[in-house]
C-alpha positions, 0 to 999 in steps of 0.5 A: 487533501492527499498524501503519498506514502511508502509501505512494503516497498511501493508507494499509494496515494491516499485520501481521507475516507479512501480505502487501499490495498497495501501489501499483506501487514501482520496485524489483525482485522478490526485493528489500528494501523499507522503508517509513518514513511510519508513521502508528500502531503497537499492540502489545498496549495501548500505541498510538504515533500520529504527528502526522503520522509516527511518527519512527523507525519503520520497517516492512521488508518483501520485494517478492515480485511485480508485477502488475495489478489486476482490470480496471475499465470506464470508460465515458461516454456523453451521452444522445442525442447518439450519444456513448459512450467505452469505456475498461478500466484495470488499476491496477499494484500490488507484492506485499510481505510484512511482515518486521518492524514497528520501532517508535520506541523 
């Protein structure tokens, strides 16, 4: 059984007992997070897809840590014009693993 949900603009594919890192949520480590928006659940060969969420789904989970994703280089230059811009980025992310995918019925 997976399920595809939506949280911060991006989609992930979870199973129960799986962990993710989704994007940065304001919750607080050790705490409850459900996530509503679910896009499809498969359970064996029965497929519910939502048009664009399924209603009454649910997938609940547990915020296990925050922390930053691997360092990106984001670098601009203009070629002969002695113009270069050197920037890192590290994306925050929240570490959830799934307790529970509920399906609608």
């Amino acid at each position: 059984m997976y399920a595809i949900f939506e949280s911060g603009g991006k989609q992930y594919k979870v199973s129960e007992g799986e962990t993710c890192q989704v994007e940065k949520l304001p919750v607080e480590a050790g705490s409850e997070v459900v996530f509503d928006k679910v896009l499809l659940i498969q359970d064996g060969d029965n497929v519910s897809i939502g048009a664009p969420y399924l209603e009454g789904a649910r997938i609940s989970g547990k915020v296990l840590s925050h922390g930053k994703g691997k360092k990106i280089i984001v670098f601009k230059y203009k070629p002969k014009k002695n113009y270069r811009r050197k920037q890192g980025h590290r994306q925050p992310f929240t570490l959830v693993k799934i307790d529970k995918i509920q399906s609608a019925n």
